[in-house]
mmJSON file of the N, C-alpha and C atoms, coordinates in Angstrom:
{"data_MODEL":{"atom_site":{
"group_PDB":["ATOM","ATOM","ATOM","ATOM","ATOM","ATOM","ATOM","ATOM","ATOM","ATOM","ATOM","ATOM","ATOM","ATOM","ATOM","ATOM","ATOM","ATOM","ATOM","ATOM","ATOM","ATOM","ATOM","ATOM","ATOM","ATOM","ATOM","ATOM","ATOM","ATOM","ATOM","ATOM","ATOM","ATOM","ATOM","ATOM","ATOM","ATOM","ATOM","ATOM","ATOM","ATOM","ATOM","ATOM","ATOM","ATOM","ATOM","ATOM","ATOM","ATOM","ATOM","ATOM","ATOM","ATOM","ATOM","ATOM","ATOM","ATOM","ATOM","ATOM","ATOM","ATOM","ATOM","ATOM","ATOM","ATOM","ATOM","ATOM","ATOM","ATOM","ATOM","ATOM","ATOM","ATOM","ATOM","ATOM","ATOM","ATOM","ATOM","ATOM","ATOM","ATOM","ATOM","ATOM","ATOM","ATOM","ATOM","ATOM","ATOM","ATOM","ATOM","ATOM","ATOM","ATOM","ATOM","ATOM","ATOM","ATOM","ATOM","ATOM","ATOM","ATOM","ATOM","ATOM","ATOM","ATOM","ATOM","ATOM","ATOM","ATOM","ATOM","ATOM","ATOM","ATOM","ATOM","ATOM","ATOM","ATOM","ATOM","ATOM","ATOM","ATOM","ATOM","ATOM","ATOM","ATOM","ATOM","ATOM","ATOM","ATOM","ATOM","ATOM","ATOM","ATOM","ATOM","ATOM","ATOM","ATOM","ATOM","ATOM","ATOM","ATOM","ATOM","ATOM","ATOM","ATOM","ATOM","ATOM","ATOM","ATOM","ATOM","ATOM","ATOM","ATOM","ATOM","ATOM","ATOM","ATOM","ATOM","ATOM","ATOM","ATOM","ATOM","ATOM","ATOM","ATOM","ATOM","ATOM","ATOM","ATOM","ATOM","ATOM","ATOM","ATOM","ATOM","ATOM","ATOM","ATOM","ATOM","ATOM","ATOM","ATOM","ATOM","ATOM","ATOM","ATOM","ATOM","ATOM","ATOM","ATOM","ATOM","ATOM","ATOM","ATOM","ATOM"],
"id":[1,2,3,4,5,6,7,8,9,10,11,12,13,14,15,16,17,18,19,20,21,22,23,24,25,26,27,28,29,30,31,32,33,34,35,36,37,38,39,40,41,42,43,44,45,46,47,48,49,50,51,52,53,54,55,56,57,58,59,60,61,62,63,64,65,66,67,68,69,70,71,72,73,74,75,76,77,78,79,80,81,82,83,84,85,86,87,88,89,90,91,92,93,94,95,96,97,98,99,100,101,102,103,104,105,106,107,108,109,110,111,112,113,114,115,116,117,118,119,120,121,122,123,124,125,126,127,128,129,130,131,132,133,134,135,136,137,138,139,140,141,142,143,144,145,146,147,148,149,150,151,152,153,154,155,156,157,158,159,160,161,162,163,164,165,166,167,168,169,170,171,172,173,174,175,176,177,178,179,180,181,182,183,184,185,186,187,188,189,190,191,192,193,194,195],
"type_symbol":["N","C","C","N","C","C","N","C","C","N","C","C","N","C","C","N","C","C","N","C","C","N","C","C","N","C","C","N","C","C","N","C","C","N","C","C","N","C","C","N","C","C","N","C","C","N","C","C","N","C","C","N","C","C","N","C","C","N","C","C","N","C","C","N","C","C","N","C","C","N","C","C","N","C","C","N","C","C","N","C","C","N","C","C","N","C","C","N","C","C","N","C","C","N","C","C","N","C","C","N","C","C","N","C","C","N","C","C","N","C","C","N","C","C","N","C","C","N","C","C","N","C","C","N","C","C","N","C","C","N","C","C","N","C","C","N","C","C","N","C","C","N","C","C","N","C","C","N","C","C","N","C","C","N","C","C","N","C","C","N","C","C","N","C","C","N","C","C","N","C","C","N","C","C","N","C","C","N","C","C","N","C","C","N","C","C","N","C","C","N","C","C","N","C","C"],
"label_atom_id":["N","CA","C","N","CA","C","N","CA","C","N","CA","C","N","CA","C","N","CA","C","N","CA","C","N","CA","C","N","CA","C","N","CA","C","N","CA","C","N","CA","C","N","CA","C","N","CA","C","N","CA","C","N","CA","C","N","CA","C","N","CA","C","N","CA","C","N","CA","C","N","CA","C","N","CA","C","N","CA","C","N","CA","C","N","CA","C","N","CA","C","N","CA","C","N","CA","C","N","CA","C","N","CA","C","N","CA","C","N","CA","C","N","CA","C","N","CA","C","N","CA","C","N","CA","C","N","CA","C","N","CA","C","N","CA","C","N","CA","C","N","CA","C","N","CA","C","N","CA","C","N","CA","C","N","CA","C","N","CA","C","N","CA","C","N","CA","C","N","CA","C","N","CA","C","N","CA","C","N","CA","C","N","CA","C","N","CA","C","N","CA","C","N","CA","C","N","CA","C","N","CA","C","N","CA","C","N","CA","C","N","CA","C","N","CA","C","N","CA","C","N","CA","C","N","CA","C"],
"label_alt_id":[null,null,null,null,null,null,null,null,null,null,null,null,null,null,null,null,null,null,null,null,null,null,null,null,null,null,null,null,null,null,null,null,null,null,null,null,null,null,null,null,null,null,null,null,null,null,null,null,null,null,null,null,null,null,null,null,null,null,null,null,null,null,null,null,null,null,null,null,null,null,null,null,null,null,null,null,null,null,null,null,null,null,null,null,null,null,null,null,null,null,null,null,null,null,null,null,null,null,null,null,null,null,null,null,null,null,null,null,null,null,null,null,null,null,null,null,null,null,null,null,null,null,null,null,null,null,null,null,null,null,null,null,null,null,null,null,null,null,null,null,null,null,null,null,null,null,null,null,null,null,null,null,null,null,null,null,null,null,null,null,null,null,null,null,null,null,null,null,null,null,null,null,null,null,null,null,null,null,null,null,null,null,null,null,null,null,null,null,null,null,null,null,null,null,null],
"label_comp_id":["UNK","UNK","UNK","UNK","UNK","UNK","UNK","UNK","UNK","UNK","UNK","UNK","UNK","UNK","UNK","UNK","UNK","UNK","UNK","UNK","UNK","UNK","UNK","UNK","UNK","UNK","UNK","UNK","UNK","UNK","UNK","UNK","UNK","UNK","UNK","UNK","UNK","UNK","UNK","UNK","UNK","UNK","UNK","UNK","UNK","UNK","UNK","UNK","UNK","UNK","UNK","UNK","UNK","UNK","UNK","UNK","UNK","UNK","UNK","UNK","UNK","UNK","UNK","UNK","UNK","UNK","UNK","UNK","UNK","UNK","UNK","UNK","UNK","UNK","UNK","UNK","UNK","UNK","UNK","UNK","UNK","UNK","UNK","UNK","UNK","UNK","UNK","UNK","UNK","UNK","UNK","UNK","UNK","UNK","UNK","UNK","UNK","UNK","UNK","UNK","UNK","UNK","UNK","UNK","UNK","UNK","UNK","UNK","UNK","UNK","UNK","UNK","UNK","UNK","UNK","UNK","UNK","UNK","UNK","UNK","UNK","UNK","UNK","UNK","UNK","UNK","UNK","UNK","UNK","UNK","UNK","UNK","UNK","UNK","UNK","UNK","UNK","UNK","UNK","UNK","UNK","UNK","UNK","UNK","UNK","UNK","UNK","UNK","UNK","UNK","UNK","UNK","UNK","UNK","UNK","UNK","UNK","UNK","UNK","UNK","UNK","UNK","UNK","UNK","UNK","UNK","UNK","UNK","UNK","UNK","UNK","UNK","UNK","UNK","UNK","UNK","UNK","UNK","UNK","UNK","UNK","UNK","UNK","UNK","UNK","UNK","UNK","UNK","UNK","UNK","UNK","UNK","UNK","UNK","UNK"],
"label_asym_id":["A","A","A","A","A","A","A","A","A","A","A","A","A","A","A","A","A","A","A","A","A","A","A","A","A","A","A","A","A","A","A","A","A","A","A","A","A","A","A","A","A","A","A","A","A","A","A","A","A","A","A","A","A","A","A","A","A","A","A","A","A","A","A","A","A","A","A","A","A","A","A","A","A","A","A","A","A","A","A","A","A","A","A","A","A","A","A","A","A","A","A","A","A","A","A","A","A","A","A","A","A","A","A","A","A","A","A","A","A","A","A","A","A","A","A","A","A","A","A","A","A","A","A","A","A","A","A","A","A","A","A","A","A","A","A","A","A","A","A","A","A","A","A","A","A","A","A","A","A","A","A","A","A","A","A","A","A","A","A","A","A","A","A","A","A","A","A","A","A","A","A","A","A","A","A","A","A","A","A","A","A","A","A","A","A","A","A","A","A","A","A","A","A","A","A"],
"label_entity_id":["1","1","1","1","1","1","1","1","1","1","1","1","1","1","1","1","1","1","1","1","1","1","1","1","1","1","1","1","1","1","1","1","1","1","1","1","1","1","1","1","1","1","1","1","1","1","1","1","1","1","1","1","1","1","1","1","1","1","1","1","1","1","1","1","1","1","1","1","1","1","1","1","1","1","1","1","1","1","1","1","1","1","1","1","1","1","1","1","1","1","1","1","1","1","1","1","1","1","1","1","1","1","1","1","1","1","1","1","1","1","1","1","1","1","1","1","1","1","1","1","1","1","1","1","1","1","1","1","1","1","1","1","1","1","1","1","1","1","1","1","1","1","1","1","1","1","1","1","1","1","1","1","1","1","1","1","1","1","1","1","1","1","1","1","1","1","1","1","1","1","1","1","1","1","1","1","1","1","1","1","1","1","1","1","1","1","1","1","1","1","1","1","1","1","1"],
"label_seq_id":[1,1,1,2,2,2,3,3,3,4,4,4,5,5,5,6,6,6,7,7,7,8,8,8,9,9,9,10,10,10,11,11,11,12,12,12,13,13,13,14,14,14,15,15,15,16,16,16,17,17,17,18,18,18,19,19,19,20,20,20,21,21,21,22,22,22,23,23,23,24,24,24,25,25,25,26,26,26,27,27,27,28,28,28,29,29,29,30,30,30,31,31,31,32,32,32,33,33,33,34,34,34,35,35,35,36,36,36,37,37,37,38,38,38,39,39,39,40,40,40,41,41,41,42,42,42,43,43,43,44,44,44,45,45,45,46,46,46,47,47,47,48,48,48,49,49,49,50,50,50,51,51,51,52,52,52,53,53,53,54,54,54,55,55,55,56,56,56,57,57,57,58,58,58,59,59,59,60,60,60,61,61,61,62,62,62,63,63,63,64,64,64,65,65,65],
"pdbx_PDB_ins_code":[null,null,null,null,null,null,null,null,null,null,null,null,null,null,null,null,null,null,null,null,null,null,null,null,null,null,null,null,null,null,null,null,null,null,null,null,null,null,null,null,null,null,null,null,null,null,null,null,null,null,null,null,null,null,null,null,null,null,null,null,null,null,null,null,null,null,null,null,null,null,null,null,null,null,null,null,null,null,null,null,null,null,null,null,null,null,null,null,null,null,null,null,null,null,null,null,null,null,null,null,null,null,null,null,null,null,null,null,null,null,null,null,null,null,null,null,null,null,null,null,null,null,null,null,null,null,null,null,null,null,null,null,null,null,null,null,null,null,null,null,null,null,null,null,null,null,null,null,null,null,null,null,null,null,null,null,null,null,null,null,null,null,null,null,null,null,null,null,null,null,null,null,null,null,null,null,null,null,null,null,null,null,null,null,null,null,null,null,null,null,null,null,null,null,null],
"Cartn_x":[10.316,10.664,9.499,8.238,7.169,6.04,4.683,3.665,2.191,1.289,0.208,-1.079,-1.797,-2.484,-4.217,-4.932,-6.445,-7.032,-8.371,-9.233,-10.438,-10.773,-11.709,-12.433,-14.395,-15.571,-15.981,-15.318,-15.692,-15.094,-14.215,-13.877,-12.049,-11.595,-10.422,-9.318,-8.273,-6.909,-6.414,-6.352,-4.974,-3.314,-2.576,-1.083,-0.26,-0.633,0.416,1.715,2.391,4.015,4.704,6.286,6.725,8.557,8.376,8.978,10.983,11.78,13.36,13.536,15.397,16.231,15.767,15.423,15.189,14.18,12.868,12.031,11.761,10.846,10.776,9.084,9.168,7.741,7.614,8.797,8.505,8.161,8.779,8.369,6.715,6.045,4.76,4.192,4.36,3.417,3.555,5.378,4.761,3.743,3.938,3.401,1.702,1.413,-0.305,-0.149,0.701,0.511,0.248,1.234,1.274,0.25,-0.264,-1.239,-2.844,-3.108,-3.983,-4.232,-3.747,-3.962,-3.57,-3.357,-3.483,-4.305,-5.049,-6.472,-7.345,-7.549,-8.783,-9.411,-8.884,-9.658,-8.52,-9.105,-8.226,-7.01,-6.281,-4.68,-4.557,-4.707,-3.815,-3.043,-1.232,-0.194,-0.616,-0.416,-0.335,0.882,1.972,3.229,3.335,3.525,2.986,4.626,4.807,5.648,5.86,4.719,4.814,3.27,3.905,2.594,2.854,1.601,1.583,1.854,2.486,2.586,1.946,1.009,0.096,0.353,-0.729,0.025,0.733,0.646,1.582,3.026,3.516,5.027,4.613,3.697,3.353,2.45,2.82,2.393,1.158,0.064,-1.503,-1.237,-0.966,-0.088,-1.555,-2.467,-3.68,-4.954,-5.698,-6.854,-7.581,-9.128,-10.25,-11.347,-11.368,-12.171,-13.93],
"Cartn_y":[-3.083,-4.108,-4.44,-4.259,-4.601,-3.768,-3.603,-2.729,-3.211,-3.267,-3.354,-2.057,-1.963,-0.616,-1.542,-1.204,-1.885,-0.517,-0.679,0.445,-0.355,-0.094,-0.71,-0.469,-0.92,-0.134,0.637,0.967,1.958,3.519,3.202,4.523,4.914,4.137,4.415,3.498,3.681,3.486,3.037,1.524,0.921,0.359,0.545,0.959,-0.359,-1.676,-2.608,-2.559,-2.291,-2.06,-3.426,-4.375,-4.688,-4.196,-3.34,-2.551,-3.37,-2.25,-2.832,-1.794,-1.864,-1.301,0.352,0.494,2.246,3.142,2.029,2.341,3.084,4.049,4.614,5.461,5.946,6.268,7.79,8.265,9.342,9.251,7.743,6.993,7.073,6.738,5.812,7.451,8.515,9.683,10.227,10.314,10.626,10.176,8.639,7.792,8.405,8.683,8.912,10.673,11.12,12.651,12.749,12.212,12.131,11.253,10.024,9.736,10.287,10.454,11.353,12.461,13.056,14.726,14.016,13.286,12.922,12.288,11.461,10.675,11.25,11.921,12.329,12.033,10.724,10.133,9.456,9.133,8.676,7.512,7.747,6.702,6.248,4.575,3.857,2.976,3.096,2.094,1.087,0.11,-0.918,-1.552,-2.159,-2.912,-4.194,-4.874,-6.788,-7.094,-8.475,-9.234,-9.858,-9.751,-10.693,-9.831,-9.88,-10.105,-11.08,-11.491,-12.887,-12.808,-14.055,-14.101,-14.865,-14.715,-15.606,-16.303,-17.856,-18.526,-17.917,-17.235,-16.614,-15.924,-16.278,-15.493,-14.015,-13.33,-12.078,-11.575,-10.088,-9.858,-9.365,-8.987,-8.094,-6.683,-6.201,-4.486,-3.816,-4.065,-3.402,-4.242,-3.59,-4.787,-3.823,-4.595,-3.599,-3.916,-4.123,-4.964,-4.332],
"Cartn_z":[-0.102,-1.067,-1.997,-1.356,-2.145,-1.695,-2.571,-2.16,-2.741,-2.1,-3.139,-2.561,-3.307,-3.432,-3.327,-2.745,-2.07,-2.101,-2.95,-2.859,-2.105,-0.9,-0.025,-0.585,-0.512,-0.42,-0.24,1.155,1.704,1.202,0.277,-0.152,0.182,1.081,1.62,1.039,0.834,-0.157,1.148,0.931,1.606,1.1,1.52,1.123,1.79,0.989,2.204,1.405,2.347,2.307,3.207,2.093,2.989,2.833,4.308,4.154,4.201,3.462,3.265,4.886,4.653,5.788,6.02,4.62,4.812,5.256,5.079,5.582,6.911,7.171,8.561,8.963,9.97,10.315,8.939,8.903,8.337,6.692,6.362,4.95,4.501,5.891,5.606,5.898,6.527,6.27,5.271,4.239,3.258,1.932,2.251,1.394,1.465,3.345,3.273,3.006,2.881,2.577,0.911,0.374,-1.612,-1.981,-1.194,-2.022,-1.836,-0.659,0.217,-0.824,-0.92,-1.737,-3.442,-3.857,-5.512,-5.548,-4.933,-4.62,-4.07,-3.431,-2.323,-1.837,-1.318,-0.592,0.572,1.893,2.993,2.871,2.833,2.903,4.009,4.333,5.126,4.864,5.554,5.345,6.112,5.861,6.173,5.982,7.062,7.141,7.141,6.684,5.952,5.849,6.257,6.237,4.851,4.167,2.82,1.977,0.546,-0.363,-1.235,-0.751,-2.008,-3.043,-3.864,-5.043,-6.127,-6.84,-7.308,-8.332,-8.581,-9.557,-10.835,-11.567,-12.244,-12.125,-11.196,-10.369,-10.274,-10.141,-10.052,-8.842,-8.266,-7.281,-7.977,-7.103,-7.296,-7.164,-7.784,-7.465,-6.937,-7.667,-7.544,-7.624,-5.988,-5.659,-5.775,-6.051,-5.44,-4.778,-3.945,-2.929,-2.937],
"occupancy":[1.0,1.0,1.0,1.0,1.0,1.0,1.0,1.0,1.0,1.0,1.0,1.0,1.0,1.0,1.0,1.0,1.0,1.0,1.0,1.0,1.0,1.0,1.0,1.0,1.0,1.0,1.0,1.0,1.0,1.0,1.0,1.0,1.0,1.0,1.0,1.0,1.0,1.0,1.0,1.0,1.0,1.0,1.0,1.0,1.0,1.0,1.0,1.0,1.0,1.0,1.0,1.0,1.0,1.0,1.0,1.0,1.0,1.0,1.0,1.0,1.0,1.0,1.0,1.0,1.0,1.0,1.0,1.0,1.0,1.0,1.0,1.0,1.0,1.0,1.0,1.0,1.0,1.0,1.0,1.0,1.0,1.0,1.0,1.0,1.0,1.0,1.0,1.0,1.0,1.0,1.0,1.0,1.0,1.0,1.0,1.0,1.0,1.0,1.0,1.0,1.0,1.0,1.0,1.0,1.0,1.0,1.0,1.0,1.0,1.0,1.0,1.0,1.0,1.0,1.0,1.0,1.0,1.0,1.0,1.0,1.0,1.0,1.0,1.0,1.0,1.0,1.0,1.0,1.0,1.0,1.0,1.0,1.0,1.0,1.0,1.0,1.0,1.0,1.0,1.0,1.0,1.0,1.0,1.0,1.0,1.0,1.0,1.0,1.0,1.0,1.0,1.0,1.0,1.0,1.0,1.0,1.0,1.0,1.0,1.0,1.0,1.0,1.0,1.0,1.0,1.0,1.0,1.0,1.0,1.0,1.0,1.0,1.0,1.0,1.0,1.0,1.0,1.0,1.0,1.0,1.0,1.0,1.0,1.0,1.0,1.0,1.0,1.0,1.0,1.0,1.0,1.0,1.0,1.0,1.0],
"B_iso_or_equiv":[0.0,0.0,0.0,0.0,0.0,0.0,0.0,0.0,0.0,0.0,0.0,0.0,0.0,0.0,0.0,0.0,0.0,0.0,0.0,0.0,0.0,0.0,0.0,0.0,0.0,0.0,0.0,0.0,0.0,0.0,0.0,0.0,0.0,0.0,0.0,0.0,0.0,0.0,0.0,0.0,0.0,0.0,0.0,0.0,0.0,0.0,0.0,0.0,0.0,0.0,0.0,0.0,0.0,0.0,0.0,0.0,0.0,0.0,0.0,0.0,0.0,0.0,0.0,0.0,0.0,0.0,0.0,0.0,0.0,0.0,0.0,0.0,0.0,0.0,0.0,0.0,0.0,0.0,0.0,0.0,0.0,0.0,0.0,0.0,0.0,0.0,0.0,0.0,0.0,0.0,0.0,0.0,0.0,0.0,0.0,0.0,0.0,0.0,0.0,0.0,0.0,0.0,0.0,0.0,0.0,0.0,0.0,0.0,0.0,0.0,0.0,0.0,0.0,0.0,0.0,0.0,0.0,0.0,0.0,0.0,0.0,0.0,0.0,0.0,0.0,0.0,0.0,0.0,0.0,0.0,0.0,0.0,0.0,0.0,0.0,0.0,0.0,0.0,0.0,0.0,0.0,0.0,0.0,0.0,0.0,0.0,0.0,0.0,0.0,0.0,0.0,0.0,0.0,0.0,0.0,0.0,0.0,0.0,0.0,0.0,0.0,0.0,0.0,0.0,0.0,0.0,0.0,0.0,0.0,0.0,0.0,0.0,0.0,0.0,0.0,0.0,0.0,0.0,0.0,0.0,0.0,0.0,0.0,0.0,0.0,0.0,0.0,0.0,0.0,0.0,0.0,0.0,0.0,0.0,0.0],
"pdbx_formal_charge":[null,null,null,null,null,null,null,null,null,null,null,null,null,null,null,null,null,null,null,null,null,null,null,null,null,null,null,null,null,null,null,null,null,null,null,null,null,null,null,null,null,null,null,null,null,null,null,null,null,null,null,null,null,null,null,null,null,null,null,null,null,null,null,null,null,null,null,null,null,null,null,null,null,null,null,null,null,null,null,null,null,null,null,null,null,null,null,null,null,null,null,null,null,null,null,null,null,null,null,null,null,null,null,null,null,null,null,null,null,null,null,null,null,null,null,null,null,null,null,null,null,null,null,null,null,null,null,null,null,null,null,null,null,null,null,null,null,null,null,null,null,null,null,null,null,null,null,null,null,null,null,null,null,null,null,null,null,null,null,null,null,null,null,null,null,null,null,null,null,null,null,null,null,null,null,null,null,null,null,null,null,null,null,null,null,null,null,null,null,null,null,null,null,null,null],
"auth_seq_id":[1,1,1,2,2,2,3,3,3,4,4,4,5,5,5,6,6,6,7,7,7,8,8,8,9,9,9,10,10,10,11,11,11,12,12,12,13,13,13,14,14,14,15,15,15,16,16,16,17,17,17,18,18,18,19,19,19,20,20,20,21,21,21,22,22,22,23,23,23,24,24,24,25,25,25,26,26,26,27,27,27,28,28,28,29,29,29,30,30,30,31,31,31,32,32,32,33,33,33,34,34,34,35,35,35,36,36,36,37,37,37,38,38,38,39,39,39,40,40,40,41,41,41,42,42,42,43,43,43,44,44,44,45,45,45,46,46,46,47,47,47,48,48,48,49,49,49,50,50,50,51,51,51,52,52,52,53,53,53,54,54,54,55,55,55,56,56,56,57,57,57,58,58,58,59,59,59,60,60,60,61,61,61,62,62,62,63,63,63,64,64,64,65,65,65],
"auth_comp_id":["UNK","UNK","UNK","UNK","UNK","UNK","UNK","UNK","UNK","UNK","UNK","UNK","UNK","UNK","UNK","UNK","UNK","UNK","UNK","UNK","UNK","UNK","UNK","UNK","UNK","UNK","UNK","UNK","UNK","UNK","UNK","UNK","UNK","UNK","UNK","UNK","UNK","UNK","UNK","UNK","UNK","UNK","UNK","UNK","UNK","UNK","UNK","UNK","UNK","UNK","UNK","UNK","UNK","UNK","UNK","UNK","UNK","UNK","UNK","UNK","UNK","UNK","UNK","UNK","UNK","UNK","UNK","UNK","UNK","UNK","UNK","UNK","UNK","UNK","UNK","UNK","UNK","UNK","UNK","UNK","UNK","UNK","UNK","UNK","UNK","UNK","UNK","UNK","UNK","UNK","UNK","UNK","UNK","UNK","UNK","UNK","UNK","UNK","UNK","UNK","UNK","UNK","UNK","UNK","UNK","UNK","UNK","UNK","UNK","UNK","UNK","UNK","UNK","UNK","UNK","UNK","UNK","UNK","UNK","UNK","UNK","UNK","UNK","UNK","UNK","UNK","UNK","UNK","UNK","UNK","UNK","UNK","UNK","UNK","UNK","UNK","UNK","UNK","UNK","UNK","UNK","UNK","UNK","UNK","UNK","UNK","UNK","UNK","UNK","UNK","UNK","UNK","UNK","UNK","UNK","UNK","UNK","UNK","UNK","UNK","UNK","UNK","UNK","UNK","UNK","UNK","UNK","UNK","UNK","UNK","UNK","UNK","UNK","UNK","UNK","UNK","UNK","UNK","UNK","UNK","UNK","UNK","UNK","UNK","UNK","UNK","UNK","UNK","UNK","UNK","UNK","UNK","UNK","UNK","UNK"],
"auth_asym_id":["A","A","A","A","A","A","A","A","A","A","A","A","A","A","A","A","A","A","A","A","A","A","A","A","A","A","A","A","A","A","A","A","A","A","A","A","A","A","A","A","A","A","A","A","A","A","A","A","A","A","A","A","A","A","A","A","A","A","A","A","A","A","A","A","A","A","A","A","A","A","A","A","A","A","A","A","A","A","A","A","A","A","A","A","A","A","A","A","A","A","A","A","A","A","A","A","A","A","A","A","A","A","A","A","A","A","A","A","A","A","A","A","A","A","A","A","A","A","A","A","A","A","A","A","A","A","A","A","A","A","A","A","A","A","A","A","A","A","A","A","A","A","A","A","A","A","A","A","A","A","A","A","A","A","A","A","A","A","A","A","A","A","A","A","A","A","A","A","A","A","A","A","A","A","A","A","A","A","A","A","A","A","A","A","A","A","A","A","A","A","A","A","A","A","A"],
"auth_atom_id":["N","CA","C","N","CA","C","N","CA","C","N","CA","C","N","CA","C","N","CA","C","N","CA","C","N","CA","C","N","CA","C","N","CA","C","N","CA","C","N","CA","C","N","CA","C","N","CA","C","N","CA","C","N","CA","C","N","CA","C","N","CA","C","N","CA","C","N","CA","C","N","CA","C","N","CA","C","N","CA","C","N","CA","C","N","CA","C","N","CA","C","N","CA","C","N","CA","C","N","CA","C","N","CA","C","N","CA","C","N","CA","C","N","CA","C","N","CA","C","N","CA","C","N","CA","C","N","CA","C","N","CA","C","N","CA","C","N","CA","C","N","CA","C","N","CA","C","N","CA","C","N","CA","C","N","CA","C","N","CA","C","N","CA","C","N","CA","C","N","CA","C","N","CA","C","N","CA","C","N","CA","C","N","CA","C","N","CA","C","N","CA","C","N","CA","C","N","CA","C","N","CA","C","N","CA","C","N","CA","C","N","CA","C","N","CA","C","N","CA","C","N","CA","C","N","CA","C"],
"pdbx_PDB_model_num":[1,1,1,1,1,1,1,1,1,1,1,1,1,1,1,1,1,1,1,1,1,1,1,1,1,1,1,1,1,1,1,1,1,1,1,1,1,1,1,1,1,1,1,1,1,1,1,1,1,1,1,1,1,1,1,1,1,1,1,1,1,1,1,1,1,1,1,1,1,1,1,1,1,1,1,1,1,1,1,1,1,1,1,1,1,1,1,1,1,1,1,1,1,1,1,1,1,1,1,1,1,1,1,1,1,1,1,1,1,1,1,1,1,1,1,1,1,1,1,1,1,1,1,1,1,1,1,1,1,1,1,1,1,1,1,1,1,1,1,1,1,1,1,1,1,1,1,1,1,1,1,1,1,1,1,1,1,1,1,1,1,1,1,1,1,1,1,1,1,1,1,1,1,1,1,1,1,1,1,1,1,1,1,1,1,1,1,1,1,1,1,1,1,1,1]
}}}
């Protein structure tokens, strides 16, 4: 239903997903397989109940920590 994209410090791409009905384990490997190899650098999903929505009615699609 929703996603936001976190480029850690350390170099590694985090993927918080909150996931709908369709979602599944085989969802979140391809998510770290396609972004993994178009980035080159390590993909982790992350499954979140909620992403915030900030004062502007808008989610943070893209952080960079």
């Amino acid at each position: 239903d929703a996603y936001q994209i976190v480029r850690k410090k350390t170099g590694i791409v985090v993927i918080r997903v909150v996931p709908n009905e369709e979602f599944t384990n085989q969802s979140t490997q391809k998510i770290i397989d396609d972004w993994s190899q178009r980035l080159g650098v390590p993909v982790v999903v992350e499954v979140v109940g909620d992403i915030p929505i900030m004062n502007n009615n808008k989610r943070l699609t893209i952080v960079d920590e």
